[in-house]
C-alpha positions in Angstrom: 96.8 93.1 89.1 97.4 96.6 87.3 100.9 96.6 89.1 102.0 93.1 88.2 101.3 93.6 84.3 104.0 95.8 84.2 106.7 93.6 85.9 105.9 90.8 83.8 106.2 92.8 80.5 109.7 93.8 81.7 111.0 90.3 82.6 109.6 89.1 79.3 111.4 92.2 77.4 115.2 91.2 79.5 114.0 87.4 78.6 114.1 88.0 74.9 116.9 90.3 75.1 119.6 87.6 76.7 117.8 85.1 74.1 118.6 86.8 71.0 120.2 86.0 67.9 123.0 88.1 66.7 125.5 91.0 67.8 125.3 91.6 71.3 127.3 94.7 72.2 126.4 96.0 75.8 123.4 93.6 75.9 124.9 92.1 78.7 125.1 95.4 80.4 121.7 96.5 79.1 120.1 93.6 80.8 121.6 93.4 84.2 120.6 96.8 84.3 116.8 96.3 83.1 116.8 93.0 85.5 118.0 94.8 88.6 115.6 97.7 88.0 112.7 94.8 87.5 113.9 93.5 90.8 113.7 96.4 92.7 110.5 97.3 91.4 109.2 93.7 92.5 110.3 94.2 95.6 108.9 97.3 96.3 105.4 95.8 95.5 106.1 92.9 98.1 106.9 95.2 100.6 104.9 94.0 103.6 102.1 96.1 105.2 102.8 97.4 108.8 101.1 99.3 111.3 102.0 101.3 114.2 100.3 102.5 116.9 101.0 105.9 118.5 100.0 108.1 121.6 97.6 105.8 122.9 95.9 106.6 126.4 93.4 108.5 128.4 92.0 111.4 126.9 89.7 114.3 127.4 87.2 115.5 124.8 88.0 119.2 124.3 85.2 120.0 121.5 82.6 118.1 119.3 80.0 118.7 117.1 77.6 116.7 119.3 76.1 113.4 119.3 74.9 111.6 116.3 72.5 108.6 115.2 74.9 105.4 113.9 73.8 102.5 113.6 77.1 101.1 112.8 78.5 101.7 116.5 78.2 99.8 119.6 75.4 101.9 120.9 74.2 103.6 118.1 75.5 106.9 118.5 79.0 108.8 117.9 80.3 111.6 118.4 81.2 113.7 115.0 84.0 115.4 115.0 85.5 115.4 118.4 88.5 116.7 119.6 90.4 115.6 122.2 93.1 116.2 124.1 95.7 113.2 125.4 95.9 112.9 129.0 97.9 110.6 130.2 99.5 107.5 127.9 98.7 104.3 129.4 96.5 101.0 128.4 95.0 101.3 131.9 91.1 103.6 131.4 89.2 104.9 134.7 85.6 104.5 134.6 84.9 108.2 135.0 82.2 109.4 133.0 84.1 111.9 130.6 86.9 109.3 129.9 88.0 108.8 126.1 90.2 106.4 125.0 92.1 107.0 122.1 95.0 105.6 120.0 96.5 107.1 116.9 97.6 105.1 114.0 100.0 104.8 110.7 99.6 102.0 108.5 101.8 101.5 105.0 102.9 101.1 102.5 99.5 101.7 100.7 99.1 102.2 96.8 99.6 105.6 96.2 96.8 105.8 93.3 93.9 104.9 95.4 94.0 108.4 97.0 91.6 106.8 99.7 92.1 103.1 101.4 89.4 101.5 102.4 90.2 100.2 106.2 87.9 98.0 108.6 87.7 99.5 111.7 86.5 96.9 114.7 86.0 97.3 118.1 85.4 94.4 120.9 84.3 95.3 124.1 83.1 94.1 127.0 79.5 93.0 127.1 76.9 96.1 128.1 73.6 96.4 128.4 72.2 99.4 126.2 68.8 101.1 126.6 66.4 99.1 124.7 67.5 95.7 126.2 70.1 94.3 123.8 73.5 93.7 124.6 76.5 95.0 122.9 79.8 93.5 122.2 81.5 95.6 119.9 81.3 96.7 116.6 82.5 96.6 113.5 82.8 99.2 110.3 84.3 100.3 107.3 86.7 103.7 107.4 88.0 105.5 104.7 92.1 107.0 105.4 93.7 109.5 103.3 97.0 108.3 101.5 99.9 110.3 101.1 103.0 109.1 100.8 102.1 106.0 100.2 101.2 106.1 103.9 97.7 107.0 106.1 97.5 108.7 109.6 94.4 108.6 111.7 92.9 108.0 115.3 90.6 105.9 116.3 88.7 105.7 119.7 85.9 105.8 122.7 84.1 108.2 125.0 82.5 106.8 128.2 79.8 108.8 128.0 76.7 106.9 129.6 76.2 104.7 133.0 76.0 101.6 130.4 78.8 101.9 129.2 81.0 101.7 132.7 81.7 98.1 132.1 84.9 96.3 132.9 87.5 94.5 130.6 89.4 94.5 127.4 88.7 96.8 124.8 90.3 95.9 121.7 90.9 98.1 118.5 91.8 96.6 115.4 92.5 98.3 112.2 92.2 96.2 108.3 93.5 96.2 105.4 91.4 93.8 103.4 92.1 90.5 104.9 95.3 92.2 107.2 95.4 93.1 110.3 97.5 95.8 110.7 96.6 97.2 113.9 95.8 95.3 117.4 95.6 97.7 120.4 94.3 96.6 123.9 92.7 98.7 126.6 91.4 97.5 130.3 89.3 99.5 132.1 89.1 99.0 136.0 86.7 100.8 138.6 89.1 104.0 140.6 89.1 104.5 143.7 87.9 107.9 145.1 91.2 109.6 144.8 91.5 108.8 141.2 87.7 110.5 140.2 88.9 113.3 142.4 92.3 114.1 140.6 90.6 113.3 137.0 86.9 114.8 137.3 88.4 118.3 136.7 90.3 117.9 134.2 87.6 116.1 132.4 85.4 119.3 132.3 87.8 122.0 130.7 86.5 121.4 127.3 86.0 123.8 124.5 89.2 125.2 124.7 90.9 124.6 120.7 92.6 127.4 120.1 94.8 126.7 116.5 95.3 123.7 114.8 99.0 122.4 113.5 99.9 122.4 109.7 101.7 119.0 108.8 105.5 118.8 107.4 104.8 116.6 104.4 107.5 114.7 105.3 107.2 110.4 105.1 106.5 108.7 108.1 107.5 112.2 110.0 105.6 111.9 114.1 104.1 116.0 113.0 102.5 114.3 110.3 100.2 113.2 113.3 96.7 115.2 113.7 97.4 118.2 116.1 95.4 120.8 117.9 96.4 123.6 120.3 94.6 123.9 123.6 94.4 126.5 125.8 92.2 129.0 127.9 92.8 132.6 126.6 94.5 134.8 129.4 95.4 131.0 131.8 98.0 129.5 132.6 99.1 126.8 129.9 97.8 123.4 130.4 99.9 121.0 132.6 99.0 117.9 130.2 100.6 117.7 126.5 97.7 118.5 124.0 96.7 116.7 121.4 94.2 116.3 118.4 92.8 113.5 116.3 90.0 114.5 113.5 87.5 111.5 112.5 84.9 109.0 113.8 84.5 107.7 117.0 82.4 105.9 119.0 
């Protein structure tokens, strides 16, 4: 509502200025002017919220700071901090233990005044059987993104981590803005066949190997805006996969 007050104000003011009694040099001018800026500053508050969905695939986790109690998860646990590493982009996810699937996302334009938006994060997921008994579907949570530039960046995604969670299906990710979804990205994992687990079981093990982490441009809506970390052995040959890093929660 703060951001309508002040459009209103400003029609009123061109309202009694065309309506006025009296000499009216450059009033014409004077209100076209105010109207057209009114205009454009209605506009930009209609502007429609969008959301786009980068680097999604199969990833690796390259660090962590281990595994955490959260109740708001599908099974409880996360992982905080992780890094990962993308390696391959597809919407097709092994079920190797190891596996991650990851997407990045962009979502705007936000208001630039709430410094933080708060955006529903929800998961769906085939039905698995955890520990204790109970079945899990998916979940459902509230994250918090960093604006800037009227726009915010983050990732969201899973780690295959436990037999249980080798299920088969659609994932879907969805990201919110209050009643908006902005954000609608599937996954279907499928069982591999022996060559696959062979070519992707080493690669899945090379973690710990973050080495720097990128600074971003600044720039609107600029791709190296996009969480980054360099991987790489010390004294090895440089990774044949693209690397890649995205800073936040996870499942």
């Amino acid at each position: 509502m703060k951001y309508l007050i002040p459009v209103a104000l400003l029609l009123a003011l061109c309202g009694c200025e065309r309506n006025s009694p009296g000499p009216q040099d450059n009033a014409g001018g004077v209100a076209t002017t105010e109207r057209a800026a009114t205009e454009k500053a209605a506009d930009d508050l209609d502007q429609t919220l969008k959301g786009h969905v980068g680097r999604a695939g199969l990833y690796r986790l390259v660090r962590s700071g281990g595994v955490i109690d959260d109740p708001s998860t599908s099974t409880g646990k996360s992982v905080l901090k992780p890094v990962v590493e993308l390696v391959r982009s597809t919407d097709r996810i092994p079920l190797i233990k190891g596996v991650q699937m990851y997407l990045q996302f962009r979502v705007w334009p936000l208001p630039e005044q709430t410094g933080y938006a708060d955006l529903r994060r929800v998961l769906k997921h085939p039905a698995m059987t955890l520990p204790d008994g109970s079945v899990s579907t998916g979940s459902d949570y509230m994250i918090k993104g960093k604006v800037s530039a009227s726009q915010a960046i983050g990732y969201t995604g899973y780690g295959l981590d436990e037999d249980y969670e080798l299920v088969e299906g659609d994932w879907v990710f969805e990201i919110w803005y209050q009643d908006i979804k902005l954000i609608d990205q599937k996954f279907t994992t499928f069982r591999p066949d022996e060559a696959e687990i062979a070519k992707l079981e080493p690669i899945l093990a090379l973690g710990n190997r973050a080495v720097g982490q990128s600074e971003p441009t600044g720039k609107p809506f600029s791709k190296f805006d996009f969480p980054r970390i360099t991987v790489g052995v010390p004294n090895a040959p440089e990774s044949a996969f693209p690397a890649d890093e995205a800073a936040g929660n996870a499942d």
